[in-house]
C-alpha positions as CSV (number, residue, x, y, z in Angstrom):
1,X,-7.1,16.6,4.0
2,X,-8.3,16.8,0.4
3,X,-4.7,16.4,-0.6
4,X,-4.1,13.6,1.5
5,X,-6.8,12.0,0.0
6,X,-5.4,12.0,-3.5
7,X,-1.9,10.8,-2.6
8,X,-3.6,8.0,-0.6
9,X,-5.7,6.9,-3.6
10,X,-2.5,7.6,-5.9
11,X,-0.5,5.4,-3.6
12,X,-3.3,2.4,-3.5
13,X,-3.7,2.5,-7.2
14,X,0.2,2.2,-7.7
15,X,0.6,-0.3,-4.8
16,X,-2.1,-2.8,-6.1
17,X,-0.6,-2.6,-9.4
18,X,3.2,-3.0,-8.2
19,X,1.7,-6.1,-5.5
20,X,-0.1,-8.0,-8.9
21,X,2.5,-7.8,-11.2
22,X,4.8,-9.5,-8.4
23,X,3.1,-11.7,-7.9
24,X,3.3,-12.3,-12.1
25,X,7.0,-12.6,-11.6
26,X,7.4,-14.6,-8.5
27,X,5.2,-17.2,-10.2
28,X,6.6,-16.4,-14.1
29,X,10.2,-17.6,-12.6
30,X,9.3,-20.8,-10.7
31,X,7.0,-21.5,-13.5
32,X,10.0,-21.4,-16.1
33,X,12.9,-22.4,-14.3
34,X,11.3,-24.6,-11.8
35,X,14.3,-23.7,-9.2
36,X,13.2,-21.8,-6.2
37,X,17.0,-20.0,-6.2
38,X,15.6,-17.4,-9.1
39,X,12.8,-16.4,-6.8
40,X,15.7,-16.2,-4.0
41,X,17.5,-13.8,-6.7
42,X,14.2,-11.7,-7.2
43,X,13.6,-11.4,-4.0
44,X,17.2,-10.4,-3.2
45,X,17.8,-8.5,-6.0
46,X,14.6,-6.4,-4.7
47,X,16.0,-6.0,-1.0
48,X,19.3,-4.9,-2.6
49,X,18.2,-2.5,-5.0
50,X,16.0,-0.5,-2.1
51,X,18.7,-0.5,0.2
52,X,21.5,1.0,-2.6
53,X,19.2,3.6,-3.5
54,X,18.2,4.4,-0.1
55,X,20.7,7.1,0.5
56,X,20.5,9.0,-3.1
57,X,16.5,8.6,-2.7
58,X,16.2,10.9,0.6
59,X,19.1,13.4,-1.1
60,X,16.8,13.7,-4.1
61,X,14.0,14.6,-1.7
62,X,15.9,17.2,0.5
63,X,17.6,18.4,-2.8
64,X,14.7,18.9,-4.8
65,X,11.1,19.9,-4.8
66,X,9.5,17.0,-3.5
67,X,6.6,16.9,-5.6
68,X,9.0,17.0,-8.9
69,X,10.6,13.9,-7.3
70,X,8.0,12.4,-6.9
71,X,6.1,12.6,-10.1
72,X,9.5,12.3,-12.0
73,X,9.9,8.6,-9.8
74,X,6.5,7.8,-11.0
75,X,7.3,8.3,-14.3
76,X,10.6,6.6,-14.5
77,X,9.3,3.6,-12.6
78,X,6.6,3.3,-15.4
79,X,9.4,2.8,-17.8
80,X,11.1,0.2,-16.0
81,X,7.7,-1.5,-15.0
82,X,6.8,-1.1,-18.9
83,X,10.3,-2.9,-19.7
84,X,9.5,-5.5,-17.3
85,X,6.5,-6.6,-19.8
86,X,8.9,-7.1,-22.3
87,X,11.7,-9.2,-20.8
88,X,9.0,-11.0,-18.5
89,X,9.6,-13.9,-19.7
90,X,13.7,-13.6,-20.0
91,X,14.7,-14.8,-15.8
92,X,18.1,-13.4,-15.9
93,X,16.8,-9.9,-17.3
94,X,13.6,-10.3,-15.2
95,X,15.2,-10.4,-12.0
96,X,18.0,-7.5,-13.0
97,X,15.1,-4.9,-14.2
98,X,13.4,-6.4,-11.0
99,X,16.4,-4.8,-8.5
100,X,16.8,-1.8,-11.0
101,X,12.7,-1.3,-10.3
102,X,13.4,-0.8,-6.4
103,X,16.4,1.5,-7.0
104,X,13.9,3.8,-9.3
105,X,11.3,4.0,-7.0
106,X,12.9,4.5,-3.8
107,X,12.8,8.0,-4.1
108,X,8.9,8.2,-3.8
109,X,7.8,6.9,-0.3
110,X,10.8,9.0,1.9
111,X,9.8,12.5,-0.3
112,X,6.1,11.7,0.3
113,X,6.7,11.2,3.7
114,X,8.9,14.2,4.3
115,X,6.3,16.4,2.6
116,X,3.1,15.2,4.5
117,X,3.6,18.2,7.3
118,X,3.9,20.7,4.5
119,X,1.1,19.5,2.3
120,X,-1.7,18.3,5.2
121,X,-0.2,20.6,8.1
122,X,0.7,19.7,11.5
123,X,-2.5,19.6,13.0
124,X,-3.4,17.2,10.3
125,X,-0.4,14.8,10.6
126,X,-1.6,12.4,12.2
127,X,-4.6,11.3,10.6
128,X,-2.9,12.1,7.2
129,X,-0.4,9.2,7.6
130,X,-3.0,6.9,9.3
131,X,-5.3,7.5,5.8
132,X,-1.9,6.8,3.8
133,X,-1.1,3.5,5.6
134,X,-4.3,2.3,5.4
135,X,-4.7,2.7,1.6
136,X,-0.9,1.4,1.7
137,X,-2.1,-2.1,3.4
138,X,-4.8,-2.1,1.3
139,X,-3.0,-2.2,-1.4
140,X,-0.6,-4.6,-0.3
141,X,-3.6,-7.0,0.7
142,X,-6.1,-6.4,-2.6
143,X,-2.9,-6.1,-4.9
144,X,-1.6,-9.9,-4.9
145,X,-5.5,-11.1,-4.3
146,X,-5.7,-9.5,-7.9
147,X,-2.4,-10.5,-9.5
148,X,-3.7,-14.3,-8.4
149,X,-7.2,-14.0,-9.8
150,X,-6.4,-12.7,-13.1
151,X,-3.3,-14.7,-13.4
152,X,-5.4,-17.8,-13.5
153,X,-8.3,-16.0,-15.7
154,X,-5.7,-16.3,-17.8
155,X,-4.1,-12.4,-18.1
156,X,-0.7,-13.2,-19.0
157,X,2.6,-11.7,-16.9
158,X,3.3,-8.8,-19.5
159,X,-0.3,-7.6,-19.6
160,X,0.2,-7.1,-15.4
161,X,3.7,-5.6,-16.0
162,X,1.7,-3.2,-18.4
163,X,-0.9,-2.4,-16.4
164,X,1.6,-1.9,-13.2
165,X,3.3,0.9,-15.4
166,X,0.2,2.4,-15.9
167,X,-1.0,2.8,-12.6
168,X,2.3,4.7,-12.0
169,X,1.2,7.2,-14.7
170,X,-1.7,7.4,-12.8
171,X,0.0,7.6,-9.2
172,X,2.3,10.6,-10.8
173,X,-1.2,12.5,-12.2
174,X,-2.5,12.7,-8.4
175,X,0.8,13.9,-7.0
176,X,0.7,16.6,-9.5
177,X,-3.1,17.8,-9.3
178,X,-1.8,18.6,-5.3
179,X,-1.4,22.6,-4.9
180,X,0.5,22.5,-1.8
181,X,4.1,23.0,-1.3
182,X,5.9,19.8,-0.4
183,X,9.4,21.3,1.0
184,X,11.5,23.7,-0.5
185,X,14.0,21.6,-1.9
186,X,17.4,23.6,0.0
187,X,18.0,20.7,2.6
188,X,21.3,19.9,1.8
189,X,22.4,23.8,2.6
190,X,21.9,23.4,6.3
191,X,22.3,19.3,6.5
192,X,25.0,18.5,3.8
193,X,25.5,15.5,2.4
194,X,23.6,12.6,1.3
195,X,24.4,10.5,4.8
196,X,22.5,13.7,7.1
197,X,20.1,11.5,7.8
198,X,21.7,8.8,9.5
199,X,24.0,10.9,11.1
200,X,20.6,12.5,12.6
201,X,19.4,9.2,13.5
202,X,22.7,8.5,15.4
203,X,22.7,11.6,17.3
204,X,18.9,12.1,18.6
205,X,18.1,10.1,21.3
206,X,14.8,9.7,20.3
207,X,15.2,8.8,16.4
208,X,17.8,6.4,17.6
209,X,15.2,4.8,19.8
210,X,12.7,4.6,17.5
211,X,14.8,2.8,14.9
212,X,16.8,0.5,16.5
213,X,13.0,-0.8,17.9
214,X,11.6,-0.7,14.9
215,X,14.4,-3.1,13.9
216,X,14.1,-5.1,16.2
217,X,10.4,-5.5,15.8
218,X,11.1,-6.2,11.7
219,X,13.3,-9.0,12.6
220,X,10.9,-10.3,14.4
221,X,8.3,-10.0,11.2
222,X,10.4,-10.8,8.5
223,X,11.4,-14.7,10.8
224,X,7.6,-15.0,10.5
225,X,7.5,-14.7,6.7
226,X,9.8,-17.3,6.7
227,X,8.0,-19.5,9.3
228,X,4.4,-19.3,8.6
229,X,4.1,-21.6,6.0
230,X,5.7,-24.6,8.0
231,X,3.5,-23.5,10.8
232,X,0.6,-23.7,8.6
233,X,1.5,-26.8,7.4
234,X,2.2,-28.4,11.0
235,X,-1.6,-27.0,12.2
236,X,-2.8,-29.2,8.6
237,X,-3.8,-25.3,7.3
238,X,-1.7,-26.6,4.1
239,X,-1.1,-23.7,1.6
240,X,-5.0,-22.5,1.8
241,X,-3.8,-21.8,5.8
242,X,-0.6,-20.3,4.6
243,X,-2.4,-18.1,2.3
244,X,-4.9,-17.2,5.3
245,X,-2.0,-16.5,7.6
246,X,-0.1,-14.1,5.1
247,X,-4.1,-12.4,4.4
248,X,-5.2,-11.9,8.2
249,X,-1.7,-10.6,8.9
250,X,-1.9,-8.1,6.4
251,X,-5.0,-7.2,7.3
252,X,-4.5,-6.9,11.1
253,X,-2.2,-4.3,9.4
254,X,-4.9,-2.4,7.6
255,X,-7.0,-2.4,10.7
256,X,-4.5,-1.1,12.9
257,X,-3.4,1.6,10.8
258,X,-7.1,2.8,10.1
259,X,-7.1,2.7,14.0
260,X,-4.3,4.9,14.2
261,X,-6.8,7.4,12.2
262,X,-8.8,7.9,15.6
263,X,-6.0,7.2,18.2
264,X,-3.1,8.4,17.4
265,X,-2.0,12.3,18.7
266,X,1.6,13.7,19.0
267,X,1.5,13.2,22.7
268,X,0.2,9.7,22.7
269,X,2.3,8.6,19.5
270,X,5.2,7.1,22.2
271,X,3.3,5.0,24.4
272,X,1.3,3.8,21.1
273,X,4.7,2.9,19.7
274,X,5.4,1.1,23.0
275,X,1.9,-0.9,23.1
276,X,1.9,-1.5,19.4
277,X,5.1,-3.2,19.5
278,X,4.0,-5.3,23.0
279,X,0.6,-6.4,21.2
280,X,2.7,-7.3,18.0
281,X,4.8,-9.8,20.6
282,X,2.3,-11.3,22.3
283,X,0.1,-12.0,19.1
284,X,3.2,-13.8,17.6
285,X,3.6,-16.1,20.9
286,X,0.2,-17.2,20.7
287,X,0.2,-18.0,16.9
288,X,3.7,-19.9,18.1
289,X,1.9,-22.5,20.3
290,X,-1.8,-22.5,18.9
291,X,-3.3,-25.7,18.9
292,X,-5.3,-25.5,16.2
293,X,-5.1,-23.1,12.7
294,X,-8.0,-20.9,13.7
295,X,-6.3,-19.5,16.9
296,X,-2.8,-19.0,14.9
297,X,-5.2,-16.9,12.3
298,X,-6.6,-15.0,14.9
299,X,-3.4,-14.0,16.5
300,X,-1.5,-13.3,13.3
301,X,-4.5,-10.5,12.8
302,X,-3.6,-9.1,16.0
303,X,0.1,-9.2,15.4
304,X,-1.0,-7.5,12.5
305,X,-2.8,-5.0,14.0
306,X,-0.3,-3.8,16.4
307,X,2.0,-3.7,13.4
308,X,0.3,-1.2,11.7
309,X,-0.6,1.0,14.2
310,X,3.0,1.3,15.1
311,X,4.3,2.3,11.7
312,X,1.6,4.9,11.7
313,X,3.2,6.2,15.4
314,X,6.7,6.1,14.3
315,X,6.2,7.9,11.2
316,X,4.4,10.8,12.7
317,X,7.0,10.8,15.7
318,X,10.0,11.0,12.8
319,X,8.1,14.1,11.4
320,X,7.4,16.0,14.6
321,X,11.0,15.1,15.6
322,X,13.3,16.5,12.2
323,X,13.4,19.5,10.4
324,X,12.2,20.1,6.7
325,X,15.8,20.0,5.5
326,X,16.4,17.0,6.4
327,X,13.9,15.1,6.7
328,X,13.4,12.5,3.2
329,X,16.7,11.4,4.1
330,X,15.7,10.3,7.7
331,X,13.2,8.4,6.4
332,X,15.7,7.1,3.6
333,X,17.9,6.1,6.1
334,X,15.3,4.6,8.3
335,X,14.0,2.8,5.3
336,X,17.4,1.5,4.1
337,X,17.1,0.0,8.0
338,X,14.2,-1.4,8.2
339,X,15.1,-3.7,5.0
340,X,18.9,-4.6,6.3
341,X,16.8,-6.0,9.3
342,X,14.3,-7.5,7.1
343,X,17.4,-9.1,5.3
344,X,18.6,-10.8,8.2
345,X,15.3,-12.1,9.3
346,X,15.4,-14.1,6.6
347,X,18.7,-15.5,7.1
348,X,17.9,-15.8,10.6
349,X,14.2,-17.8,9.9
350,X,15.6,-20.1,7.5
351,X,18.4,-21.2,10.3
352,X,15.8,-21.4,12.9
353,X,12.8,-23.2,10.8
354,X,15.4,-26.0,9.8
355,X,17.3,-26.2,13.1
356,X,14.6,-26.5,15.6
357,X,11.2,-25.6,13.7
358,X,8.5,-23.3,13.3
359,X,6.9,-22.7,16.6
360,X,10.9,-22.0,18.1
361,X,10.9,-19.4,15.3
362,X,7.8,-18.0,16.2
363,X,8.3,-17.9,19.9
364,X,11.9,-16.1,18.8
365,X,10.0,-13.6,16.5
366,X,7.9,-12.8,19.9
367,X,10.9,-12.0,22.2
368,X,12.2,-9.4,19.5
369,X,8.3,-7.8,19.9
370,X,8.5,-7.7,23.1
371,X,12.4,-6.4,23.5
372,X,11.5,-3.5,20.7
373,X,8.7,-2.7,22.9
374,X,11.5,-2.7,26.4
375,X,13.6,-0.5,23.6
376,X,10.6,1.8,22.8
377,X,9.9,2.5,26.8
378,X,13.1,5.1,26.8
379,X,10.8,7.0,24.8
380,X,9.4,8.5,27.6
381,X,11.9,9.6,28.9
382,X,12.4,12.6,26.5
383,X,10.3,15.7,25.8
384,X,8.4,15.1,21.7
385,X,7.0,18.4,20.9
């Protein structure tokens, strides 16, 4: 697990850095063009750039040694993140080195993945990925926390962009102190082409279960991003209660993924992928008709939680289910998924929030829980190991 370890604490330090120097540029570009439509462009630009490099990102990792790949992403994303200081305060090129950002480091998370059976091995799976998703939320929860705090110490946007470069450097020097094989890098011989992966998808029962309910289930999510601060602002939580809500959510997230740790086997990774999507659900009903702010916090948590112990779940079942060869672009293409999905929540939130209000779009983001969780049920149907 010693390896695990470092690209866990590789990952958090990179992932805390990336998280704080976003938050840099989300506020850098309302801050000087006081127009919410060049955060729409970052934001979109981001979405856009993961989902183009998707399918070259799991061909690199199937191609190639998957520890080269992944230090040689590192580095290359520091020299985008390091051009970002410069041009910080420059919107236009801001949001463009923003989307080229995503396509550079999309390579990273599907080769890691891929290689975690190699590196760990397969008795070790399991907790392996529950370790990296926890230092993952982690980082996703301490790394804005930090952007925010030292934004208003007065650490200017560059200096972040800077120091998110760095911690790249720093993520690439873990990956390479690893002496483990990650995957021999001759996928494409037996699984050609760099669309294998979704053609996998399509044709195994299970991997097409998995993803279509994880979709499902990140619709569901992404209408809650969009939702959460007019719910806040109906319970009189205000932006403090929005800020709470988007916190307690994230770290249901890191407490159900540091569950998974103890939980989670092969054999029970299906009907954890079921319950974790039902839990998600019914946490996101309750937050939809809480009375008061304190029960929609509580509820968001255990959304939350269910949250992350299903990505933990569907990320071993993805291993156990492909082949080395072919497996970085499965989780490329499941990727490239999960933010098409998380693209149309947000068309989909906006259109409910200002149709018919928050707690419809809540109560909306609850069925698609609960109908990912109906969609997951098939999986026991079919033999995993």
């Amino acid at each position: 697990m010693s390896s695990a370890r470092r690209l866990a604490l590789g990952r958090l330090i990179s992932l805390m850095g990336g998280s704080a120097a976003y938050i840099a540029l989300i506020a850098g570009l309302y801050e000087r063009t006081d127009s919410a439509a060049w955060v729409s462009a970052a934001l979109f630009a981001g979405v856009v750039g993961s989902v183009l490099g998707a399918p070259a990102a799991g061909y690199l990792g199937d191609r190639f040694d998957r520890q080269r790949v992944m230090i040689v992403t590192d580095l290359a994303s520091a020299a985008v993140a390091g051009t970002m200081a410069i041009f910080i305060d420059e919107p236009a090129a801001a949001v463009a080195l923003f989307g080229s950002l995503a396509v550079v480091t999309s390579p990273f998370a599907p080769a890691s993945a891929a290689a975690m059976p190699n590196v760990v091995g397969e008795d070790q799976v399991a907790r392996a990925n529950a370790l990296v998703a926890t230092t993952e939320s982690a980082g996703y929860l301490l790394g804005p926390l930090a952007g925010g705090l030292l934004l208003g110490v007065g650490v200017s946007a560059p200096t972040l962009w800077a120091l998110d470069a760095a911690t790249f450097v720093v993520s690439a020097l873990f990956v390479a102190s690893i002496r483990r094989p990650f995957g021999s890098g001759r996928g494409t011989e037996s699984h050609p082409g760099v669309l294998a992966g979704v053609r996998l998808i399509r044709n195994e029962p299970v991997l097409r279960l998995l993803v279509a309910a994880s979709m499902v289930s990140l619709l569901g999510f992404g209408i809650v991003n969009v939702a959460a601060y007019p719910l806040s602002i109906r319970l009189d939580g205000g932006t403090e209660g929005y800020g709470a809500m988007e916190a307690l959510l994230g770290g249901g997230g890191l407490a159900g993924a540091a569950l998974a740790g103890r939980l989670l086997t092969t054999q029970r990774a299906p009907a954890i992928v079921v319950s974790s999507f039902a839990v998600s659900g019914v946490g996101l009903a309750v937050a939809g008709v809480a009375p008061v702010l304190i029960v929609a916090l509580v509820a968001l948590a255990f959304a939350g939680a269910g949250r992350g112990l299903g990505d933990v779940a569907e990320t071993t079942l993805i291993q156990v289910r492909t082949e080395d060869a072919v497996r970085s672009r499965v989780f490329a293409a499941q990727d490239g998924a999960a933010h098409v999905a998380f693209s149309a929540a947000m068309v989909v939130g906006g259109v409910l929030v200002g149709a018919s209000g928050a707690r419809l779009a809540f109560g909306t983001a609850a069925v698609s829980g609960l109908l990912a969780a109906l969609i997951a049920s098939r999986l026991r149907r079919h033999q995993i190991t």
